[in-house]
C-alpha positions in Angstrom: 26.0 -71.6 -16.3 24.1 -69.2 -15.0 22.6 -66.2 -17.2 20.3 -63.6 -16.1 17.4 -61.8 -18.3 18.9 -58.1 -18.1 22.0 -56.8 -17.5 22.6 -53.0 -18.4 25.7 -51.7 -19.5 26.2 -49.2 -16.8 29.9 -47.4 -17.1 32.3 -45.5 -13.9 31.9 -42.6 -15.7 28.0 -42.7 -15.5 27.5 -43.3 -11.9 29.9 -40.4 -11.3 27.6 -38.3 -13.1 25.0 -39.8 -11.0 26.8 -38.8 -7.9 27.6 -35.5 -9.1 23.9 -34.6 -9.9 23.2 -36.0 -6.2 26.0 -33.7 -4.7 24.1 -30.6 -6.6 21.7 -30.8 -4.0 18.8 -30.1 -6.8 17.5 -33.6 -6.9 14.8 -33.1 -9.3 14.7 -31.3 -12.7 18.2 -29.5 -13.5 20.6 -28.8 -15.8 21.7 -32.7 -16.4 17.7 -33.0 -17.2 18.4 -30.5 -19.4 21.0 -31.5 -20.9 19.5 -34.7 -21.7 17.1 -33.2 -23.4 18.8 -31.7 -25.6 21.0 -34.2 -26.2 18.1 -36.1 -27.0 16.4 -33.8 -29.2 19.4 -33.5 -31.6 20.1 -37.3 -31.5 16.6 -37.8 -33.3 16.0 -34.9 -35.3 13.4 -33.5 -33.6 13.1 -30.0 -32.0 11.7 -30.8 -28.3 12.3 -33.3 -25.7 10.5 -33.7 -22.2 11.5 -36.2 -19.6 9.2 -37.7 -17.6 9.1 -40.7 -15.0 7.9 -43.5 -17.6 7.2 -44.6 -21.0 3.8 -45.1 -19.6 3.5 -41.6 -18.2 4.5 -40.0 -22.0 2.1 -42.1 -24.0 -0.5 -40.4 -21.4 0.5 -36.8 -21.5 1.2 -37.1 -25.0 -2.9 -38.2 -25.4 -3.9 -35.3 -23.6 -2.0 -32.8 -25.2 -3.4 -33.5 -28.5 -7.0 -33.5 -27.4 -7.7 -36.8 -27.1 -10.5 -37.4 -24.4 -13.9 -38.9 -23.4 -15.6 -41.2 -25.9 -12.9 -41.2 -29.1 -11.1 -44.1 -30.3 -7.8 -44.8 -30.4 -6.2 -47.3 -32.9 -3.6 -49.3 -31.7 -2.7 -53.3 -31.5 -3.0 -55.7 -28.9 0.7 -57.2 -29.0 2.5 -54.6 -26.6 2.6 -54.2 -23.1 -0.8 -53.1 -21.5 1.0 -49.6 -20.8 -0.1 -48.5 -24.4 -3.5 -49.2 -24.3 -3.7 -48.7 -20.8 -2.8 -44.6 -21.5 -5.6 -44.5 -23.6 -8.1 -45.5 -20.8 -6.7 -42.9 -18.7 -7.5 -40.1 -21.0 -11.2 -41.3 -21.1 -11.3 -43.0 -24.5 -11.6 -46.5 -26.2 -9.2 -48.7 -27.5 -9.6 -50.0 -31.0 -7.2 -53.3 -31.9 -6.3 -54.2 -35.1 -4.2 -57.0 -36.1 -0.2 -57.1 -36.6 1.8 -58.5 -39.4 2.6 -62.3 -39.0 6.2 -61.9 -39.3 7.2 -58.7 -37.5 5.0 -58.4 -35.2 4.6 -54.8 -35.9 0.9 -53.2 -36.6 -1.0 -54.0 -39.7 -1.1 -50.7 -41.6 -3.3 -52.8 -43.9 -6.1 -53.0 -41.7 -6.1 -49.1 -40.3 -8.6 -47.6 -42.4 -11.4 -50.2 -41.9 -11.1 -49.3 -38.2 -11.3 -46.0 -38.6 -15.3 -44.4 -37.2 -16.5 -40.8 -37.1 -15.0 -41.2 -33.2 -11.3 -41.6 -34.2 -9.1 -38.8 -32.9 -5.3 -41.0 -33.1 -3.7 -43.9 -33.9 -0.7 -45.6 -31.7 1.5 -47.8 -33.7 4.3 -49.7 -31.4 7.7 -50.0 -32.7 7.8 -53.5 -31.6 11.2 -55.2 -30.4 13.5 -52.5 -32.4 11.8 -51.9 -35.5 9.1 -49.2 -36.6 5.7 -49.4 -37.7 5.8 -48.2 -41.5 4.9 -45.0 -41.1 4.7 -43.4 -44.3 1.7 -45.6 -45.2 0.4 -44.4 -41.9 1.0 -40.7 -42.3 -0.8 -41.0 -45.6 -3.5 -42.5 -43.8 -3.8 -40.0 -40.8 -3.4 -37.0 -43.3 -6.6 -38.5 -45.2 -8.6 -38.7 -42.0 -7.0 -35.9 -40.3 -6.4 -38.1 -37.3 -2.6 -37.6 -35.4 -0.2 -40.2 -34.6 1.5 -40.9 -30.9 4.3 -43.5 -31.8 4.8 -45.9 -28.7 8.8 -46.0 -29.5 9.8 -47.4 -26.1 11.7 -50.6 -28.4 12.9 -48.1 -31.1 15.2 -45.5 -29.8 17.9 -46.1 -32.4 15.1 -47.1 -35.3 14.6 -45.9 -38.6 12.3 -46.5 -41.3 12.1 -45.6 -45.2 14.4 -42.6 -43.7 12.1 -41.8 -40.8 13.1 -41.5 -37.0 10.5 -41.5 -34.0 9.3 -38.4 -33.5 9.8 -36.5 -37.1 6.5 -37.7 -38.3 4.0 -37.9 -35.7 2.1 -35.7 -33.1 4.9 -37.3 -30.6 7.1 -40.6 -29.8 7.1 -41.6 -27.1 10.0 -43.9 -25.0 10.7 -45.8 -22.2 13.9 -46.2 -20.0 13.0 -48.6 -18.2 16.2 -51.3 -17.3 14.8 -53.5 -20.3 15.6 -50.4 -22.8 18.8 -49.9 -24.4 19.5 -46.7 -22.4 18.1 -46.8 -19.2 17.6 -44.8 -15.7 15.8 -47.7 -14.0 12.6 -46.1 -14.4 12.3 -43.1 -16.4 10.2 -42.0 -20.1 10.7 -39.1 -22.3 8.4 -37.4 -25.4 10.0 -36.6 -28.2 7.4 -33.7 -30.3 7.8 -31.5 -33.3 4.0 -30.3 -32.3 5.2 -27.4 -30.4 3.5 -28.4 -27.3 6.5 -29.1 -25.3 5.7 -26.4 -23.0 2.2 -27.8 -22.5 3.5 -31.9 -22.2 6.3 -30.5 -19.1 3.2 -28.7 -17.4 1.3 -32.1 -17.7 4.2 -33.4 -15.9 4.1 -31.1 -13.5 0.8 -31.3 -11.9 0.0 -28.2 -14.8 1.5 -25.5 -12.3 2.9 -22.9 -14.2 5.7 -20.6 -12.4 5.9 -16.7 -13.0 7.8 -14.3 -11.7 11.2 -13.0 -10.6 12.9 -14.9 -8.0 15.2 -12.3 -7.1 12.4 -9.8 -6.5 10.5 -12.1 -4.1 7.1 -12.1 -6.8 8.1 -15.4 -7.6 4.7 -17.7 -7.3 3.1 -20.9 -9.0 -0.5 -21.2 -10.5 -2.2 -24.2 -11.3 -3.7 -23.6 -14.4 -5.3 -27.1 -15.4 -5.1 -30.2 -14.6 -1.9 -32.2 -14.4 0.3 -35.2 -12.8 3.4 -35.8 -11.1 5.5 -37.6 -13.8 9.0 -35.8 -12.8 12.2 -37.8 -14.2 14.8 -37.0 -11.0 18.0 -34.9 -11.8 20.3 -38.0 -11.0 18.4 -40.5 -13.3 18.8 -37.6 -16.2 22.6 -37.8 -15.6 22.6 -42.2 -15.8 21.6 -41.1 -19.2 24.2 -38.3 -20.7 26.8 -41.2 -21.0 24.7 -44.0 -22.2 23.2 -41.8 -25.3 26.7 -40.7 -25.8 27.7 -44.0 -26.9 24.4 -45.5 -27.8 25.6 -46.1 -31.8 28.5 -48.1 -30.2 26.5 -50.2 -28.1 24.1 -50.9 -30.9 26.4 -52.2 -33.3 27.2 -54.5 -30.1 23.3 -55.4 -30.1 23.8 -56.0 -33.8 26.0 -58.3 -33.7 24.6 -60.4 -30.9 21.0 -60.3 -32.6 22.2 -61.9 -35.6 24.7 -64.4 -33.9 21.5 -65.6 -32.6 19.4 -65.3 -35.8 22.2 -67.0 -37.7 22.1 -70.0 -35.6 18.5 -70.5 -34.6 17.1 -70.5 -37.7 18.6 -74.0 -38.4 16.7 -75.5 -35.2 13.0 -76.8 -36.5 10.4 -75.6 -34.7 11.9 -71.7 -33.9 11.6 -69.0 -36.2 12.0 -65.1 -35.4 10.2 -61.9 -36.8 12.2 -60.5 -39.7 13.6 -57.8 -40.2 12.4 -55.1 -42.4 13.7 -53.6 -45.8 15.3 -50.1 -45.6 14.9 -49.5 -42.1 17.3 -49.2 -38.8 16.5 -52.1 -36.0 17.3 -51.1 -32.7 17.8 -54.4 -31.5 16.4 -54.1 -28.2 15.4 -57.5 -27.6 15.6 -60.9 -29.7 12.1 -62.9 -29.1 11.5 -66.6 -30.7 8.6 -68.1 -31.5 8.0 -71.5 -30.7 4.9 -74.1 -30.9 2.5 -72.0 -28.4 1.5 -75.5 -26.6 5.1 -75.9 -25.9 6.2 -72.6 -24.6 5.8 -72.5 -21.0 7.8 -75.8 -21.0 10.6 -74.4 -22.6 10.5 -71.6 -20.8 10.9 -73.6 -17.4 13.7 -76.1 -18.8 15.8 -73.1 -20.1 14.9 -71.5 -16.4 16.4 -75.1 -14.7 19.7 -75.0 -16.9 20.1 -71.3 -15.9 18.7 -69.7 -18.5 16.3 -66.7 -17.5 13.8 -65.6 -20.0 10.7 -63.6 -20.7 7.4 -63.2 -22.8 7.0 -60.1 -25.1 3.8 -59.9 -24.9 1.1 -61.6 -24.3 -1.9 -60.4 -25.9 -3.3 -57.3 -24.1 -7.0 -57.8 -24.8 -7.0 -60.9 -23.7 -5.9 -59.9 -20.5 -8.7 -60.4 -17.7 -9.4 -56.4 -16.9 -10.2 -55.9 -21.1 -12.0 -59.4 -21.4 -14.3 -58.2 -18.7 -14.5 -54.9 -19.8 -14.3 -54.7 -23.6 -15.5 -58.3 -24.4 -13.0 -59.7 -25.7 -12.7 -62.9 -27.0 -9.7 -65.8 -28.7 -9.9 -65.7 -32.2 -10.9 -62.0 -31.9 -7.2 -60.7 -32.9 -5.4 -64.4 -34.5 -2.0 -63.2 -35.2 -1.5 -61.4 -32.4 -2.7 -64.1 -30.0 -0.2 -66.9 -32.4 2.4 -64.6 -32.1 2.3 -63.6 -28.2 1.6 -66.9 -27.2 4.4 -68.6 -28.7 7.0 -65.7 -27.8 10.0 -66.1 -25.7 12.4 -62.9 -25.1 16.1 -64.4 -25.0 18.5 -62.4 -22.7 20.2 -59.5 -25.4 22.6 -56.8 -23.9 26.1 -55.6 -24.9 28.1 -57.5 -22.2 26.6 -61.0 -23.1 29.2 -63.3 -23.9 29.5 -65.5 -27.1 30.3 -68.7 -24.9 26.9 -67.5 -23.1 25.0 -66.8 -26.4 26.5 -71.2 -27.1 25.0 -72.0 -24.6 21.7 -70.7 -24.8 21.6 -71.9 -28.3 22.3 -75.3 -27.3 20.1 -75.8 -24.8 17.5 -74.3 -27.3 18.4 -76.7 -29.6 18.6 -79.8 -26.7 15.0 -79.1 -25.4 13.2 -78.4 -28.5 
């Protein structure tokens, strides 16, 4: 059997809408972008959405829109992909790690406040494999310190928390569509804000060229006010989206079911356990990791790979990564549970059109090589 890591659930209907936006003949932000948007917007409670070309491009507009710069601090954690801290170099400022929880995954609220310097200016929490940072012990915290929160929410677009979506208690959130997310336009990101800087987050966008003017009149012109990128979500990736957030609660309780087909049944193999899921919250489901004896990993990785099995890692440990070892000094031993957990993670294939005789399968061989 063969069965591959990804496999989105990608309807008629929504590559008509694709084709449609590409007849238009306005290839780049329209009225399906729009739409989206909005769509968006009401689908989490929040009052603005801006789409942009990555989950990696929001997390860094979303930084410089709330002033973050040259020598702050930024708390995050090291167990995500290097996109999150990465966005916090390109603003100019320093990454500060703390420590996750040993059996989510997710950040360590407990260990926030002793990172916190006079140089602090935001704290990133990730939303890590479908389930939220708990962030009304964080909101406490960044109303005490009047510091703001940008929620990395790339895992957690269906996610709640103690009655908390992304987005309704933060500066921003900030989400990914990559082909790995439960909705996705191949590439593609969007911020969700109640700040009231939406304006000033689509300008970042847009190389910060603002447009005056009549159209009809001829005075129509464009200023570039301040600085800005090119992080423009096209028209027809917009549309690949309408229909998936349409049924998004359908696919999830899809997602649902599959996650705990596997959690059922793994958690009678010795030697694989799985982070848990939290009280009074919502999990997206976006992606069932196991963790396994760290020493053994890549092995089982390779023998799931020669029986057909295709599988990733979610994540390794970003400051051990070679660029923030040389840079930061980083060391093993610096950040223990993150290093245990992302060194003994394997991602197990997880979308709505995998099969139970597939999901047997896996399991078995699980159980076989372990």
């Amino acid at each position: 059997m063969k069965i591959q890591f990804l496999n989105p659930f990608i309807t008629g209907d929504d590559i008509k809408e694709v084709v449609k936006a590409i007849k238009s003949g306005w290839l780049t932000y329209s009225n399906f972008s729009k739409r989206f948007e909005n769509d968006f917007s009401k689908y989490l409670g929040v009052k603005e959405t801006v789409v942009n070309s990555s989950g990696t491009a929001a997390l860094h507009v979303s930084l410089l829109a709330a002033g973050v710069g040259p020598g702050d601090e930024v708390i995050t954690t090291p167990l995500s992909y290097v996109a999150t801290s990465n966005a916090i170099l390109y603003v100019g400022a320093k990454p500060v790690f703390v420590d996750v929880e040993p059996d989510t995954g997710l950040m360590d609220v407990s260990r926030v406040e002793k990172a916190i310097t006079k140089k602090t200016k935001a704290i990133i929490p990730i939303h890590i494999y479908g389930q939220m940072a708990d962030m009304k012990r964080l909101k406490r915290i960044a109303d005490k310190y009047k510091l703001l929160i940008v929620e990395d929410a790339c895992h957690a677009i269906e996610s709640k928390r103690d009655g908390i979506r992304p987005g309704q208690k933060s500066f921003s959130a900030c989400f990914s569509f990559h082909v790995a997310k439960n909705i996705t336009s191949g590439e593609g990101g969007a911020v969700a804000t109640n700040s009231g800087l939406g304006e000033k987050i689509r300008l970042l966008c847009e190389g910060g060229v603002v447009r005056t003017g009549d159209r009809k009149t001829g005075a129509y012109t464009r200023h570039m006010e301040f600085l800005g990128y090119k992080y423009s979500l096209a028209s027809f990736q917009a549309a690949l989206l309408l229909g998936q957030l349409k049924r998004v609660e359908r696919q999830w309780k899809v997602r649902r079911r599959l996650w705990k087909y596997y959690a059922d049944n793994l958690k009678k193999i010795d030697g694989v356990s799985f982070p848990k899921e939290v009280p009074n919250s919502k999990h997206a489901y976006n992606m069932f990791v196991i963790w396994v004896n760290q020493g053994k990993r890549n092995e089982l990785r390779r023998k799931l790979e020669d029986v057909g099995v295709q599988t990733s890692v979610h994540f390794n440990p970003i400051h051990l990564e070679p660029y923030y070892r040389k840079s930061f000094g980083f060391k093993p031993g610096d950040f223990p549970v993150a290093e245990k957990l992302g060194f003994s993670t394997i991602t197990l294939p997880l979308y709505p059109s995998l099969t139970k005789k597939e999901q047997d399968y896996i399991i078995e061989k699980i159980k076989k090589i372990i």
